[in-house]
C-alpha angles and dihedrals in degrees: 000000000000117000118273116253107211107208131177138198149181121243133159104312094348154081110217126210122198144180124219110187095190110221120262115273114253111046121188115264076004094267127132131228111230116275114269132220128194113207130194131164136199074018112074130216095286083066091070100046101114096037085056086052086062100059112051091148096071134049105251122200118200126175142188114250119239112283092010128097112334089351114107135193109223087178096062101223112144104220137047140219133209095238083056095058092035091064087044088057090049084062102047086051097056099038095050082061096214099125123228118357155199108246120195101192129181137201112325087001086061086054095052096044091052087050080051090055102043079060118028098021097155086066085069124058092178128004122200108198107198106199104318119193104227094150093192102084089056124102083225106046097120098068083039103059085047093057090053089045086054095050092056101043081049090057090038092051099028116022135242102309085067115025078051092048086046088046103044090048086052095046089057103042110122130219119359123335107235126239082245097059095116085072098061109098111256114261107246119230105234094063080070092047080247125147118272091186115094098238082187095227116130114183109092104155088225107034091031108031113021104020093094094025106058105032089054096057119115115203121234101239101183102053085048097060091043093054119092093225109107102226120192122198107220127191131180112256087227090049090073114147092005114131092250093045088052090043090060086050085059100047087045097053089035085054096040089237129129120242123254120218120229126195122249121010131284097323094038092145102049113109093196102319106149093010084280107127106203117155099283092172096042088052100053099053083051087050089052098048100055090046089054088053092074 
């Protein structure tokens, strides 16, 4: 693969950071697949290593997410909204120069890509949202957007060991959380080999930042089926019944389209990033087809 060209700028409260792998010379009839770009939040560019790997024929962007990796806040706010990051992928688009492009997006990067698209749909000719965790179109969202305030007042009052405990146990959870969840006795963070010490720190991209943010919007599914972009809702065939999984049941019928199978869960994608194994290759021959299939 080409070298990576690492590029900054400057949007509303940020300074961006973003990767273009420019696409392998000799391309086959001399035409060129539309430019890719992987997108996580609150999961930053060195997620998407290995599914990069996988498409040298085309020129792949990445980025770090406000507040995560390279990307830094200059306003000071704590926390983000998708609207926010929306409006920052606008602006890598544009400044990596490469027109309109194909976008794989996962959890909270799938949000913000569908809050990209309710606004700047002519940036993205197909969109492929891979379980993304928009609790709103659940019956349950209610529980569910109490669960994910808790996490984040945990964080807030006790540090990472016990808003992540709290967070892992709720991730693979699997069906519907009941009205009654505050009763269930909270998860300790040993049992996830996680820390029990307060390090004081308080600025965790997903229990600080995203956690609120993310799971409360609502997309705007109007302006979605009215876009031109083709956008696919993808979910992990092993993430059956988990609150981001559900959640992509609910964008796909809100949207009237059908629901496309991944393989692998949640991280599906990941080829030892983070130390997670899910079937990279096998994903991204899933991802390419259905981006052959525009």
């Amino acid at each position: 693969m080409t070298e990576t060209v690492t590029r900054t700028l400057e949007s509303d409260g940020a300074t961006l950071a973003y990767d273009v792998r420019a696409a392998d010379a000799g391309v086959a009839g001399g035409v060129r697949p539309t430019p890719l770009f992987l997108i996580g939040s609150p999961m930053d560019a060195s997620g998407f290593g290995t599914l990069a790997s996988h498409f040298t024929d085309r020129t792949v962007l990445t980025y770090d997410p406000r507040g995560a990796g390279r990307s830094i806040r200059t306003d000071g706010a704590s926390e983000n909204l998708p609207q926010e990051h929306a409006e920052d992928l606008r602006r890598v688009i544009e400044a990596a120069g490469t027109g309109p492009v194909d976008v794989f997006a996962s959890s909270g990067g799938a949000v913000n890509a569908l809050a990209l698209i309710a606004r700047h749909p002519d940036l993205v000719r197909t969109l492929v949202a891979h379980e993304p965790p928009a609790a709103q179109v659940l019956p349950d969202r209610e529980a569910v957007l109490e669960v994910c305030a808790d996490i984040h007042a945990t964080y807030l009052r006790a540090g990472t060991g016990p808003a992540m405990a709290k967070f892992i146990a709720a991730a693979s959870r699997k069906g519907p959380f009941p009205a009654d969840w505050q009763d269930e006795p909270a998860p300790e963070p040993a049992a996830f080999g996680l820390p029990t010490e307060d390090d004081g720190t308080r600025g965790d991209p997903l229990l600080g930042q995203n956690m609120r943010g993310c799971t409360s919007y609502r997309p705007e599914f109007e302006a979605l089926r009215a876009a031109e972009t083709r956008i696919v809702v993808a979910v992990g065939k092993e993430s059956e019944g988990q609150f981001p999984a559900r959640a992509a049941v609910g964008v796909a019928e809100q949207l009237g389209t059908e629901l496309t199978l991944f393989p692998g869960d949640h991280g599906g994608f990941l080829g030892g990033e983070y130390g997670q194994h899910g079937e990279p290759e096998a994903f991204a021959q899933a991802l390419r087809g259905v981006l052959e299939q525009a």
